[in-house]
C-alpha positions in Angstrom: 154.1 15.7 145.4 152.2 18.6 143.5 148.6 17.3 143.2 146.8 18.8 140.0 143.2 19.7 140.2 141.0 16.9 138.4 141.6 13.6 137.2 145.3 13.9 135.5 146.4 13.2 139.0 144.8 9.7 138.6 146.3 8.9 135.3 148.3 5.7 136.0 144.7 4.5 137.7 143.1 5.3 134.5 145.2 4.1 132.0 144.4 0.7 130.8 141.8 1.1 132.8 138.2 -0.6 131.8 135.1 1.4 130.7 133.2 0.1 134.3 135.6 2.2 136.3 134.8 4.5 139.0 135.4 8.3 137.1 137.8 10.3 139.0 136.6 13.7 140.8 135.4 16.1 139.6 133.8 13.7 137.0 132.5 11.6 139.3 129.7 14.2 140.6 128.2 14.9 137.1 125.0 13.7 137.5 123.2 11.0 134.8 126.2 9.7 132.9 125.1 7.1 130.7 127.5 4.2 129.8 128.2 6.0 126.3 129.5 9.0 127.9 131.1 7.2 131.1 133.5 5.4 128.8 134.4 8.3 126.4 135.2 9.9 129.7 137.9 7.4 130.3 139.2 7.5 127.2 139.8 11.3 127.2 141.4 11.1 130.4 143.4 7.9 129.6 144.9 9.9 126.0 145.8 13.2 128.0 147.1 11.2 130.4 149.2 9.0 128.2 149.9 12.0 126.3 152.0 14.2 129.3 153.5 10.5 130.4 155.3 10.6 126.4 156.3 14.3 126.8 157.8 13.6 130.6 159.5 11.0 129.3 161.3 13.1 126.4 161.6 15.8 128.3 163.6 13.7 130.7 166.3 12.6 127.9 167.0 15.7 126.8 166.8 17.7 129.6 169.1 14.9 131.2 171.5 14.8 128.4 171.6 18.9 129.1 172.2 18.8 132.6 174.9 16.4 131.7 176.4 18.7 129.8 176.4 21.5 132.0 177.2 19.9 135.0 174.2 20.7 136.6 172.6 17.1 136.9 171.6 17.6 140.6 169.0 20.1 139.2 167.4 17.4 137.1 164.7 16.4 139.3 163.6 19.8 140.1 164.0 20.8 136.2 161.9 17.8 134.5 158.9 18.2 137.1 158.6 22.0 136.3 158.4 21.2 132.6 155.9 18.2 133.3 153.3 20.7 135.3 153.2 22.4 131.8 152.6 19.8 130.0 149.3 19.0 132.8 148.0 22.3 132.9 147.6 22.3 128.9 146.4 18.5 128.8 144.1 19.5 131.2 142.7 22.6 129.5 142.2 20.4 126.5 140.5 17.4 128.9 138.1 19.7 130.4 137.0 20.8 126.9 136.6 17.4 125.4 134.9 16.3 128.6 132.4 19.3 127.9 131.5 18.1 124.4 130.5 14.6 126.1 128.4 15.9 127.7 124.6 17.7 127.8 123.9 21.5 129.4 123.0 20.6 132.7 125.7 18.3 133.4 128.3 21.3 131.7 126.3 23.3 134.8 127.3 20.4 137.2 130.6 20.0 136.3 131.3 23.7 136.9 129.9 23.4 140.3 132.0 20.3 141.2 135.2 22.0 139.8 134.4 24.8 142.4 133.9 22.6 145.4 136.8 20.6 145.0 139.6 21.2 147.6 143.0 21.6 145.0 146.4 21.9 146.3 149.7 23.2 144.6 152.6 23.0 146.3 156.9 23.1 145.3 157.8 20.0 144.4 160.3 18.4 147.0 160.8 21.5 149.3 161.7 19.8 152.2 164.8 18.8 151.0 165.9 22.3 150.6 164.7 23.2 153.6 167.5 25.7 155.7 167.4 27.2 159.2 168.9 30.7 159.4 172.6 30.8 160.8 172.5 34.0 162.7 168.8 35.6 164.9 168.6 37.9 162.0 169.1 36.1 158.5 166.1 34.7 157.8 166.3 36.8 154.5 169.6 35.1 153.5 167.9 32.0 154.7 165.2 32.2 152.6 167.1 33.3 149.6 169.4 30.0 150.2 166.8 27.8 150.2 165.4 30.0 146.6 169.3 29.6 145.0 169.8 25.6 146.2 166.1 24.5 145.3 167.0 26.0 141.3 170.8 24.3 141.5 172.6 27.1 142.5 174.7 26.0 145.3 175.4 29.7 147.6 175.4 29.6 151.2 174.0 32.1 153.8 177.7 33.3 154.0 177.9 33.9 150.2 174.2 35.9 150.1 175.0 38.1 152.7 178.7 39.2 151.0 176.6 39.6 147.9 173.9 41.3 149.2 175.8 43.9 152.0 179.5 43.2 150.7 180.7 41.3 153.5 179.6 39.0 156.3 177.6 40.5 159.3 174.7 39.5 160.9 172.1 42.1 159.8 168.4 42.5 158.8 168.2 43.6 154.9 166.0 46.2 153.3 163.7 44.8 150.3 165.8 47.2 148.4 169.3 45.4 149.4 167.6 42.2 148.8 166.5 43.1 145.4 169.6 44.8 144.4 171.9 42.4 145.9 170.0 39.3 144.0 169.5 40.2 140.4 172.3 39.9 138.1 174.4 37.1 136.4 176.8 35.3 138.3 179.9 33.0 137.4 180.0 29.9 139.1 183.7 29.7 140.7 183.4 26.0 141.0 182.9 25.4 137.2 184.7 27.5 134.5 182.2 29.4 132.0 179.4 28.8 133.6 177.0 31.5 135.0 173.7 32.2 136.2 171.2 34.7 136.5 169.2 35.9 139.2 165.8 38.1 139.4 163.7 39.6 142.2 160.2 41.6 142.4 159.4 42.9 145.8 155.7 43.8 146.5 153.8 45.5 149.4 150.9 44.2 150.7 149.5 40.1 150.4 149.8 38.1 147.7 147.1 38.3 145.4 145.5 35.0 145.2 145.8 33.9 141.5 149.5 34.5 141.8 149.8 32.9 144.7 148.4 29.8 143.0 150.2 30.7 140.1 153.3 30.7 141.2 153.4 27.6 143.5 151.6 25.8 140.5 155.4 26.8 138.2 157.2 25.8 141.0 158.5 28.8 142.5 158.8 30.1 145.9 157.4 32.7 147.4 158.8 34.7 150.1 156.5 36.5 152.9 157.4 38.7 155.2 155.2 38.9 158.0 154.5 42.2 160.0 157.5 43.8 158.7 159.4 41.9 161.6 160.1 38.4 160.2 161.0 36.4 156.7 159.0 32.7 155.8 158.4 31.0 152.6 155.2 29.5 151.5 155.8 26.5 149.3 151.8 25.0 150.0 148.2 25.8 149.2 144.7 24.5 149.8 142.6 26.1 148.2 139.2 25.9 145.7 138.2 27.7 142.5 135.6 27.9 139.6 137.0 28.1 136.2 137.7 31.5 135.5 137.6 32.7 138.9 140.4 33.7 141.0 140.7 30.9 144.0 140.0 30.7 147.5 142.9 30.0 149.2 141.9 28.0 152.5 145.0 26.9 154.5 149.0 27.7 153.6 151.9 25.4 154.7 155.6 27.7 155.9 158.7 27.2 156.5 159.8 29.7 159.4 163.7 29.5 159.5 164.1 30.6 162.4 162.2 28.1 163.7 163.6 25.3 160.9 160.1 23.9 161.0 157.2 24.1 158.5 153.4 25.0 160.0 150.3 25.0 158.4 148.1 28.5 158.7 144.6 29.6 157.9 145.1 32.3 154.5 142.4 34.3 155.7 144.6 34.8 159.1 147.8 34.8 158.1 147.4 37.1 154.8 146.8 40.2 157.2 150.1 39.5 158.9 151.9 39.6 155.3 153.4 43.4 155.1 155.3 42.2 151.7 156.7 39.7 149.9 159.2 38.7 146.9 159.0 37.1 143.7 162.5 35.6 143.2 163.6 33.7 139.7 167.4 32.0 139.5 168.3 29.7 136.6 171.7 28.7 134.5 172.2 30.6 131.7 175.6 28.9 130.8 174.1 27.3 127.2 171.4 28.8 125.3 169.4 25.2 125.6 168.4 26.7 128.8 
């Protein structure tokens, strides 16, 4: 489950909920709330909270009725919860800012100072279920890719990556090159007539920068590491803190190793100076212009 910073992520508790409730963080650390403010509180959260439930919620017909469409209904899940973390990151832009009008200039100053201290997390939605082990001591790059293609509906195999990416099967390392060449594109999907999909992929040296790390996780995309130059992960978790306007401090990471098939949690600080590179990959139907 992706956990949003600040009190969206308590919405069902706060809906309906009556003015003597306990305020959910970081709300709950802003010092001499009177009862007047206390309950306006509530009611801010309980509209922005109401307010992305009623978008979900149409979101989910139409995008259902889409899928249904297209064929591509196993995608649902994964589609509808990337369009809902839109929806919470402008509700709560606009929650923060009617919060602030609620309240006085010190406790603006002490809400700041809670929003930096609190631990956040963003994280792929679901991951573990696409979660793949690499079928040869050398294709963690395919693996990684599969996991990228199945997690966005698009149903390739290690097999199928490595043809596309080398133009036939053998058990090999990749370039970043081969890997971005081999991944962009469009692609028709042999198993359903007239429809296609399109890939993209970025590949950049160094670590990821922090705000795009965040960034990323927090549109639900995957990012692929590669670590000393020698070996291919994906991060799909981040703990991590941040004042408003300020690029965040990642703490701890959670990846998937596939050569391993396990997931591990690492210190950022750590790891990051392992991480030689990494790719930005983006795959999506693009058989009907309603996608």
């Amino acid at each position: 489950m992706y956990v949003f910073a600040g009190s969206l992520i308590f919405g069902d508790q706060v809906a309906g909920a009556p003015a003597s409730s306990s305020l959910p963080q970081p709300y709950c650390d802003i010092p001499d709330l009177s009862t007047a403010q206390r309950i306006a509180i509530l009611k801010v959260i309980q509209t922005m909270s109401q307010e992305v439930e009623a978008a979900t919620a149409r979101t989910q017909t139409e995008r259902r009725r889409i899928h249904s469409e297209s064929g591509t209904l196993q995608h649902l899940r994964v589609d509808v919860e990337t369009w809902r973390r839109s929806f919470v990151g402008m509700a709560r832009i606009r929650e923060r800012n009617e919060v602030r009008a609620i309240l006085t200039e010190p406790q603006r100053a002490a809400l700041a100072t809670a929003i930096s201290n609190m631990e956040q997390v963003s994280e792929i939605f679901d991951f573990q279920s696409f979660a793949a082990k690499q079928r040869t001591p050398v294709w963690c790059w395919a693996a990684a890719i599969q996991m990228l293609f199945n997690y966005n509906g698009i149903e390739w195999n290690q097999e199928q990556i490595v043809t596309a990416v080398k133009g036939h099967i053998i058990a090999e390392r990749a370039t970043a090159a081969e890997v971005v060449t081999g991944v962009r594109g469009w692609r028709i999907d042999p198993a359903v007539p007239g429809r296609t999909w399109r890939a993209e992929a970025t590949h950049w040296t160094g670590t990821v920068p922090p705000d795009v790390l965040v960034g990323l996780l927090g549109r639900n995309r995957l990012i692929i590491l590669g670590l000393d130059r020698s070996h291919i992960v994906v991060l799909f978790r981040a703990h991590y803190r941040a004042a408003e306007g300020a690029s965040p401090r990642i703490d701890t990471v959670t990846i998937f190793d596939p050569g391993e098939a396990a997931a591990s949690v690492a210190d950022w600080s750590t790891l990051s100076e392992h991480v030689s590179d990494w790719w930005e990959v983006w795959a999506a139907f693009v058989s009907t212009s309603k996608f």
